[in-house]
C-alpha positions as CSV (number, residue, x, y, z in Angstrom):
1,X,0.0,0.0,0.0
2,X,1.3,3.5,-0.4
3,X,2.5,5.7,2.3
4,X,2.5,9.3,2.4
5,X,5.6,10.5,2.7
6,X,5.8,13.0,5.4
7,X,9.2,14.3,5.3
8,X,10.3,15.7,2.0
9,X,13.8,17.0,1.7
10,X,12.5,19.4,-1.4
11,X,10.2,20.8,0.8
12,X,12.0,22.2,4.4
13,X,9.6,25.1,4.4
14,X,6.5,23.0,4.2
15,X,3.7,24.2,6.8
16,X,6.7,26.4,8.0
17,X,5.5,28.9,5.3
18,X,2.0,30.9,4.8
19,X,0.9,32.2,1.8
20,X,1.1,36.5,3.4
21,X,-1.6,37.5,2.2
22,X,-4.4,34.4,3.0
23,X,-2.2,33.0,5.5
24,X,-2.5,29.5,4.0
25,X,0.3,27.6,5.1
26,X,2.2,26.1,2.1
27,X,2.3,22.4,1.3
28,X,3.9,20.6,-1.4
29,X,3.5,18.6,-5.0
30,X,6.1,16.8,-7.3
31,X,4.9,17.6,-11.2
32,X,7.1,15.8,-14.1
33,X,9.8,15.4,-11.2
34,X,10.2,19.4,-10.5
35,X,8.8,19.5,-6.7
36,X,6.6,22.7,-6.2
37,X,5.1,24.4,-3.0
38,X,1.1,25.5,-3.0
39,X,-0.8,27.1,-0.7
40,X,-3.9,24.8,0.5
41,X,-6.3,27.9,0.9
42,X,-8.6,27.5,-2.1
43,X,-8.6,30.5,-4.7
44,X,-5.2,31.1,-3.3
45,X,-3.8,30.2,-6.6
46,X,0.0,30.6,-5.2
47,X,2.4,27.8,-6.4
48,X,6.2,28.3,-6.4
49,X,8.5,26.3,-7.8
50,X,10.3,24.8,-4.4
51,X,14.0,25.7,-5.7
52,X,13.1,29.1,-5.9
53,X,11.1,29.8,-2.7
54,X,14.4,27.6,-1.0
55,X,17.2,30.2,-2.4
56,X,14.8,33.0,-1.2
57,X,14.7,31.7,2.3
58,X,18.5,30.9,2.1
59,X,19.4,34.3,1.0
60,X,17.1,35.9,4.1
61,X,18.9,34.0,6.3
62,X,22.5,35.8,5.6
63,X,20.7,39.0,6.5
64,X,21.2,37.2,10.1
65,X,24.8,36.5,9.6
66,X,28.0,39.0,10.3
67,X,31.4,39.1,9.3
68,X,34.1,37.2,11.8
69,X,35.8,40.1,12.6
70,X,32.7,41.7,14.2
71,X,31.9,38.9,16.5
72,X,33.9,40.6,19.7
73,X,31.7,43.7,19.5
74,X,28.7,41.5,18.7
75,X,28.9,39.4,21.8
76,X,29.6,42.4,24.0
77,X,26.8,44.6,22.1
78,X,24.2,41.6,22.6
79,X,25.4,40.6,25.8
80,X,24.9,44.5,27.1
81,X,21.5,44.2,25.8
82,X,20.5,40.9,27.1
83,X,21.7,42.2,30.5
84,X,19.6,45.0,30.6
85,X,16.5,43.5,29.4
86,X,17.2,40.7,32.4
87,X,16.7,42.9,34.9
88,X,13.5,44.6,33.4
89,X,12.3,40.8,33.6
90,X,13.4,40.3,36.9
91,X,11.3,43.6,38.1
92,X,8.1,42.5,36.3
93,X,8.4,39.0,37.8
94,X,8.7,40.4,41.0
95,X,5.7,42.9,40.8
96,X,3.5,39.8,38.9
97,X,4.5,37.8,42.1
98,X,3.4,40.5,44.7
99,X,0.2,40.4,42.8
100,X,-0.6,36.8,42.9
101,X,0.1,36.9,46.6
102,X,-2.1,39.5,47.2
103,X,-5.2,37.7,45.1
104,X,-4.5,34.5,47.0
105,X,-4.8,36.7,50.4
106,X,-8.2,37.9,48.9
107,X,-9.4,34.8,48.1
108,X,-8.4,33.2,51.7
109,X,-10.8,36.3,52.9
110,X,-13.6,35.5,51.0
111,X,-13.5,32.2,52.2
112,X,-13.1,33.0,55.7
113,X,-16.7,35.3,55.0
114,X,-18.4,32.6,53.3
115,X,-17.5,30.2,56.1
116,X,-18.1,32.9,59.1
117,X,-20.0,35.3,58.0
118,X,-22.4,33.5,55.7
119,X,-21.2,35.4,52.5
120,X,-23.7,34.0,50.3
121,X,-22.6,31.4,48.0
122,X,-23.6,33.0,44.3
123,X,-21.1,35.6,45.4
124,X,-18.8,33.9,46.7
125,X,-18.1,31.9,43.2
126,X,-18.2,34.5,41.5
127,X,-15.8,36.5,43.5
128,X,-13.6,33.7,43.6
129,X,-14.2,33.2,39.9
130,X,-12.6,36.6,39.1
131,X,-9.4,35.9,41.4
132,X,-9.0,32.6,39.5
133,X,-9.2,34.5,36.1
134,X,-6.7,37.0,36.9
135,X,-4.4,34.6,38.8
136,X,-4.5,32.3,35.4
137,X,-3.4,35.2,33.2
138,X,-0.8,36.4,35.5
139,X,0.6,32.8,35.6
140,X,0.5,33.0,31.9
141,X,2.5,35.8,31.9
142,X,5.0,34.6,33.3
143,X,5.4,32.1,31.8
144,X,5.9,33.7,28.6
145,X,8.7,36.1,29.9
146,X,10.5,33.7,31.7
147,X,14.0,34.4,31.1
148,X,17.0,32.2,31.9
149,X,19.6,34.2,32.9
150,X,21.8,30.9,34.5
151,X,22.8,29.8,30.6
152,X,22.7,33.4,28.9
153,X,26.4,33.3,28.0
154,X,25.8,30.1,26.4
155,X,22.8,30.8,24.4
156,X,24.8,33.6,23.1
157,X,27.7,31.9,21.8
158,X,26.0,29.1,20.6
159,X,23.6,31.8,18.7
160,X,27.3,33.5,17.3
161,X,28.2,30.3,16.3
162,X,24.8,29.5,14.3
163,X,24.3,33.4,13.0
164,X,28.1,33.7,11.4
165,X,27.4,30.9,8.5
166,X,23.4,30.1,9.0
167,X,22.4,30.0,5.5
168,X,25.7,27.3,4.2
169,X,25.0,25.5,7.4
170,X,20.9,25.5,6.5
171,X,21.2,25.0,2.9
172,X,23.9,21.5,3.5
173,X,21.7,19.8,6.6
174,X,19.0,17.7,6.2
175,X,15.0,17.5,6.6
176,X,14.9,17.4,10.6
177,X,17.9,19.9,11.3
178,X,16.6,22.9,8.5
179,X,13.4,22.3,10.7
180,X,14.6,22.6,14.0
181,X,17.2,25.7,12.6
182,X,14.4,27.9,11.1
183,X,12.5,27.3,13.8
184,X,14.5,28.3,16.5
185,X,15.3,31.4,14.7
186,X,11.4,32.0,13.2
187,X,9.6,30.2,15.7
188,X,6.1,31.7,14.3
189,X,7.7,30.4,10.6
190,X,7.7,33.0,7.2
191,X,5.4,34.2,5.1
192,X,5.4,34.8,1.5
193,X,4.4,37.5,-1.1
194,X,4.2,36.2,-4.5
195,X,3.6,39.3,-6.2
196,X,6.8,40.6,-4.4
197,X,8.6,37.3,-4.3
198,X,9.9,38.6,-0.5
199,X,9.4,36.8,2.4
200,X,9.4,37.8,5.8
201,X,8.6,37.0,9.3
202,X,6.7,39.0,12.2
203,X,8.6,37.3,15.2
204,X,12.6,36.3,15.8
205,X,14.6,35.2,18.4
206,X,15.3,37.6,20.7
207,X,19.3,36.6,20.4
208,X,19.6,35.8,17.1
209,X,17.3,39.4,16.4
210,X,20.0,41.6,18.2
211,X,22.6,39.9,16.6
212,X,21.3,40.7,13.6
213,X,20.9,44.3,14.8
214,X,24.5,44.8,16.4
215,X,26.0,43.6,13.3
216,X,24.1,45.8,10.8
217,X,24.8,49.0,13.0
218,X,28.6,47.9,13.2
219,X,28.9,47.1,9.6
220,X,27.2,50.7,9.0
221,X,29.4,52.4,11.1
222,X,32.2,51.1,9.5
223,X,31.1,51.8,6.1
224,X,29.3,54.9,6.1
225,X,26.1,53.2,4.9
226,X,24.5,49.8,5.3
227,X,24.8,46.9,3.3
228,X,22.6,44.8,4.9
229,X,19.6,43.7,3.3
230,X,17.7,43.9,6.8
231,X,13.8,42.3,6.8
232,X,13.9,42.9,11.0
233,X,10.2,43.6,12.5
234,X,9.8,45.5,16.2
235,X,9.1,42.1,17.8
236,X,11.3,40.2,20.4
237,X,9.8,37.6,21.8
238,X,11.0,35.3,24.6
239,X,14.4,33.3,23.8
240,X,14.0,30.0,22.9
């Protein structure tokens, strides 16, 4: 019986990619043995040959690489950076701590009037209800700007080490590590303009992001001008 194959080594950017302006994700056909990438959105009509849309991700990438002789300044630019968003992290924590103690304190109160003081019980769920609710969010919260500071230094050498060759080293591995490369950089994947033939993404990884950044203000210091083809958006989420 035939098997779907799942893993296609034509197609790295399968799923990974969404049609920008439907936000289909893309998936993936072989035609007279040329291997093409669709989006699955109907009256989308976007197919790409899969060589092309490849080189176009594999260029973007070197706009997240930098010359060798900038990583010193690099590391000590990103590390300055990381340092000070740390402790910006490290306030908010504490503040969305303080908070959660104070709801739990509430709800011990209620509970202590519904028990003693005969607080009826329609208010006391809902009361209680609303603590829950905001108690949720806030652990939410932090959960998304948890930051380890405890392997920071490696993260960031590890991210040097990926950034200075990232489009040779994604273009020459295979299915599983372009997957697990582009998505640790573009963890919310690319999307793509076909009128433009441009892709672009809305959210980076906070290291690999200011690398990017430190090296294109370095390189355009030392030139006079950039020559950086930079694609960078305003977002920086969470390492990963």
């Amino acid at each position: 019986r035939y098997r779907k194959k799942r893993h296609i080594d034509e197609l790295p950017l399968k799923t990974f990619a969404k049609d920008e302006n439907s936000l289909s994700p893309l998936t993936g056909y072989i035609k007279k043995w040329i291997w093409y990438y669709k989006s699955r959105g109907k009256g989308t009509g976007l197919n790409i040959n899969a060589r092309k849309l490849n080189e176009l991700f594999r260029v973007y990438l070197g706009d997240f690489e930098f010359k060798p002789e900038l990583q010193q300044k690099i590391e000590k630019s990103v590390q300055k950076q990381l340092q000070i968003r740390l402790k910006t992290v490290l306030s908010d924590t504490s503040r969305l701590k303080k908070r959660i103690s104070e709801l739990q304190s509430q709800k011990e109160a209620l509970e202590m009037k519904h028990v003693f003081q005969n607080l009826p019980l329609t208010l006391f769920e809902k009361y209680t209800a609303k603590i829950d609710a905001e108690i949720s969010e806030i652990n939410k919260e932090l959960l998304e700007s948890d930051f380890d500071s405890s392997n920071l230094q490696t993260a960031l050498k590890k991210a040097l080490e990926i950034s200075r060759n990232l489009s040779e080293m994604w273009d020459s591995s295979d299915y599983k590590t372009r997957q697990k490369l582009q998505s640790l950089i573009f963890p919310e994947g690319i999307l793509y303009n076909k009128e433009k033939h441009l892709v672009r993404t809305q959210k980076t990884n906070s290291i690999f992001q200011q690398i990017a950044d430190s090296a294109r203000v370095l390189t355009k210091n030392k030139s006079g001008n950039s020559n950086m083809n930079c694609h960078f958006s305003d977002s920086v989420p969470r390492t990963g």
